[in-house]
Structure formats: structure tokens, C-alpha cells
C-alpha positions as CSV (number, residue, x, y, z in Angstrom):
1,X,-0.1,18.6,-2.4
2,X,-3.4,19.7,-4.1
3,X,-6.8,19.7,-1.8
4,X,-7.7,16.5,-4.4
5,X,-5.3,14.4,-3.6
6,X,-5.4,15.7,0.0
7,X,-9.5,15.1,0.4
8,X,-8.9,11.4,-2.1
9,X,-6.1,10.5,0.6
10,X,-8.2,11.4,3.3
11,X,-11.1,9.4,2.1
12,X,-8.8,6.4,1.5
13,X,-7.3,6.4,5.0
14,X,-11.1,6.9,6.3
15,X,-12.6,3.7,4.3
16,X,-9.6,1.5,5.6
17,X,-10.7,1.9,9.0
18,X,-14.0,0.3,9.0
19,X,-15.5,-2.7,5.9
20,X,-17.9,0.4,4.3
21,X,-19.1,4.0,5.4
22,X,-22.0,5.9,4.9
23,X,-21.8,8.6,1.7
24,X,-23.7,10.8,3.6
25,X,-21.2,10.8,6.7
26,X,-18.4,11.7,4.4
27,X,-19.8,14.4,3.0
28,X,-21.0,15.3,6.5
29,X,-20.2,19.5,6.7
30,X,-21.8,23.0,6.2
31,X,-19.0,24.5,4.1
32,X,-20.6,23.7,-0.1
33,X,-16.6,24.4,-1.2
34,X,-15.3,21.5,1.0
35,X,-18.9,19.3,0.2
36,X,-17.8,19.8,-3.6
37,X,-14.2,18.6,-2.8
38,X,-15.2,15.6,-1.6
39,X,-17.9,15.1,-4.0
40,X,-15.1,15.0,-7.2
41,X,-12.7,13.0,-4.7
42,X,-15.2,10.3,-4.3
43,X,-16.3,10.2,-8.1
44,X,-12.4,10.5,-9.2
45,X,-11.8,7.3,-6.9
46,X,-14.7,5.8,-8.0
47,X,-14.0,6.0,-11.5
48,X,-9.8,4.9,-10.8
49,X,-11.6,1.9,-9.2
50,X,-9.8,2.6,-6.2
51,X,-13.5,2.4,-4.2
52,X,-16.8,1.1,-5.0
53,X,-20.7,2.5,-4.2
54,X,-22.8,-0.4,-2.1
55,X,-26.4,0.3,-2.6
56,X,-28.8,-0.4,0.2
57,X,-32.4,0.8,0.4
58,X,-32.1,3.3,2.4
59,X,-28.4,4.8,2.1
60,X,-25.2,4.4,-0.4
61,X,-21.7,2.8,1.6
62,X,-18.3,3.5,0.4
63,X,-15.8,0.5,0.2
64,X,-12.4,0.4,-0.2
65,X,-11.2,-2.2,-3.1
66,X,-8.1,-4.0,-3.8
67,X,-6.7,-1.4,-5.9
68,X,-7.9,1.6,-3.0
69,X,-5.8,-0.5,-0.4
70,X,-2.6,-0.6,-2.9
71,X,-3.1,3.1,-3.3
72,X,-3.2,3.8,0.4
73,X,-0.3,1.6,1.0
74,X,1.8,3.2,-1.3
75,X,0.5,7.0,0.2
76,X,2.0,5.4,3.3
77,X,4.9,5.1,1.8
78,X,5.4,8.0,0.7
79,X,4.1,9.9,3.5
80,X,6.0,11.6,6.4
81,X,3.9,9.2,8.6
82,X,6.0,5.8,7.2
83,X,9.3,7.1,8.1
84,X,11.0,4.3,9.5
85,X,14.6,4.3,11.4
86,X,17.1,4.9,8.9
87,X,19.2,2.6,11.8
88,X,19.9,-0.4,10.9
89,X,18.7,-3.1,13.6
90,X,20.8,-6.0,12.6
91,X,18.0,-7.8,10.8
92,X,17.4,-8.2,6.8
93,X,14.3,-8.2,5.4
94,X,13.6,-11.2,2.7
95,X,10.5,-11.1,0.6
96,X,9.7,-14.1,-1.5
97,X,6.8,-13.3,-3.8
98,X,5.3,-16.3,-6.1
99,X,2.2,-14.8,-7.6
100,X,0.6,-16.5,-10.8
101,X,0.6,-14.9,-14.1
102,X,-3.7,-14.5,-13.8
103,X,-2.6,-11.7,-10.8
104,X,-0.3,-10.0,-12.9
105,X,-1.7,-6.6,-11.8
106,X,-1.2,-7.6,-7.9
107,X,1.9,-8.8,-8.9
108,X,2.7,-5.4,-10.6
109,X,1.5,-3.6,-7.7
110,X,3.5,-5.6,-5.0
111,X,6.7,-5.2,-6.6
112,X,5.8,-0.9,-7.1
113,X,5.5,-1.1,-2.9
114,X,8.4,-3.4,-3.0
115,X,10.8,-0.8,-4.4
116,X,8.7,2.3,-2.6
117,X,9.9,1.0,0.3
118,X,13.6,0.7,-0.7
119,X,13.8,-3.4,-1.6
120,X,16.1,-4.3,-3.8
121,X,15.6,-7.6,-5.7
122,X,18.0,-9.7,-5.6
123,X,16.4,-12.7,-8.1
124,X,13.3,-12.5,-9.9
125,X,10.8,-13.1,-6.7
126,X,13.3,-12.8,-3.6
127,X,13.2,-8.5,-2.4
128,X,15.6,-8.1,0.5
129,X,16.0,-4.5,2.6
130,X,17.2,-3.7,6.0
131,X,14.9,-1.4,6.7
132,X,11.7,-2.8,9.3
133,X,9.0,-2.3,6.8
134,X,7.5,-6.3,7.6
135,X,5.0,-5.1,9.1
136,X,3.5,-3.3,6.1
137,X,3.5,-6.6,3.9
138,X,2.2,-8.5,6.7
139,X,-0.7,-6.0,6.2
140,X,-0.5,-6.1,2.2
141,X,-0.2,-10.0,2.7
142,X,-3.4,-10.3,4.5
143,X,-5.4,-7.5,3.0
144,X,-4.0,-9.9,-0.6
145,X,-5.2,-12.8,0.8
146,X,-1.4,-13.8,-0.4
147,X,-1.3,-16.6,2.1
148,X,1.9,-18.7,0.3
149,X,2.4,-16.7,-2.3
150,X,4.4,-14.0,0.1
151,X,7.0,-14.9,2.4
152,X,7.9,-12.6,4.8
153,X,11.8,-13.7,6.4
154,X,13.7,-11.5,9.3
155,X,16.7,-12.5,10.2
156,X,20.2,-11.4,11.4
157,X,21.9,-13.7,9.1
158,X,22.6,-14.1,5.1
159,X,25.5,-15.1,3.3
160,X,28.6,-12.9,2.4
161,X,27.6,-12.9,-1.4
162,X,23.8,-12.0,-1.2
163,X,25.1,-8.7,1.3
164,X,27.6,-8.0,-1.6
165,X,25.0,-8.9,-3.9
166,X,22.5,-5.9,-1.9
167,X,25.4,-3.4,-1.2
168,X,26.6,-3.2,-5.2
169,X,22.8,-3.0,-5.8
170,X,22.4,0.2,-3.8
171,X,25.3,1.8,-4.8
172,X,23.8,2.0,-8.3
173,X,21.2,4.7,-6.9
């Protein structure tokens, strides 16, 4: 992974933590190579629209956006921090997304974390996996503001033809 990304992931997981930072306490160290780093990181996720400058009178913030929270959910997914047991638990995972065409773009960017994390859709706007990644979208459902519009199921029980349904769909891959 190039120090970009590395410093733009950094600075992601950093703004998640707390509703804005201080510029000046990100950029906070005596090495000028690393200060430059983060100085392009911050301007390339400004300008990606993944986070946003607050001005105050006396300081500039940092604040995550929507899009900066998709991105960091799908580093999560791809990082060697997400690994999840590869054991199945007995319990399906059932995602029923409903979000109108005027989010198109959330919509979008659900259905990319949706397949990150190894869903496989089974009708238009039901995802099923049994994997344990419901706690993620609980996140992603709140973070959304998704309220009704995302239905999180777990259960140890679905029909015979929806697990065929599932199992033909992996074997594709």
C-alpha cells in the first residue's frame, strides 16, 4: 500500500472517531516529509469529497462526510482488521435494502459494501451471507440514517430453495 492511501486511511479512521478535529492536530509532527504527506492526503480527500473543512474563527475542523464513512467502511472491508470467522455459526444474514431512486448513489454504495463483504443477492433488494458482518450495517444503517429503508434479519432458519438459491450463487465465483 502507498504512504497516500496509508496517511488518507489513517486520517479517515482518525475523523470517524470524534464529529470534527482540529487541521492543526493532524498535521501535528516535526518531520516536513510526513507534514507534506498529510497535507496532499487531506487536499486529495477533500477534493474526492470524502471530508469537508469547517471554518471557525480561530481554527479549521476536519469532518468526515457521507461518502468518507462509505470509504472507510469499505477500507474495513478490505483490511486484515475485518476478518471475520470463516465458521459458519448457524445463522444467515438477510439484508433487505429499499432506498429511493433520489439516493441512487447511497444505493450504489450499499450494494459495493454489500458484495465487499461476500452477500450475494438473491432478488433485486434482499442480500443474504452467512458470514456475521450485521454488525457493520447496523453501523452503515445508522451512520445512513437508513432507518426502514435497511433491514437487518439473523436467523437460523430459511427455506430449502433460497439455501439452493445462495449455494448455486457461490459456486459461480
Amino acid at each position: 500500500m502507498s504512504r497516500k492511501i496509508e496517511y488518507s486511511n489513517k486520517i479517515l479512521k482518525i475523523l470517524a472517531e470524534k464529529p470534527a478535529i482540529s487541521l492543526e492536530s493532524i498535521k501535528d509532527t516535526e518531520d516536513p516529509k510526513i507534514t507534506y504527506a498529510l497535507t496532499r492526503s487531506i487536499k486529495n480527500l477533500i477534493e474526492s469529497g470524502c471530508i469537508e473543512i469547517l471554518k471557525s474563527d480561530n481554527k479549521d475542523y476536519l469532518k468526515l462526510t457521507k461518502k468518507g464513512k462509505n470509504k472507510l467502511n469499505s477500507i474495513r472491508l478490505e483490511g486484515g482488521s475485518a476478518l471475520v470467522s470463516t465458521n459458519w455459526d448457524g445463522l444467515w444474514r438477510i439484508i433487505i435494502i429499499d432506498i429511493p431512486e433520489e439516493r441512487k448513489n447511497e444505493r450504489e454504495a450499499l450494494r459495493y459494501l454489500l458484495k465487499k463483504a461476500n452477500f450475494t443477492c438473491i432478488k433485486n433488494t434482499v442480500w443474504i451471507s452467512p458470514l456475521p458482518y450485521e454488525h457493520l450495517f447496523t453501523n452503515i444503517k445508522k451512520d445512513l440514517k437508513l432507518g426502514t429503508e435497511l433491514i437487518i434479519i439473523v436467523t437460523d432458519k430459511i427455506d430449502e430453495e433460497t439455501k439452493l438459491a445462495f449455494l448455486e450463487s457461490i459456486k459461480k465465483y
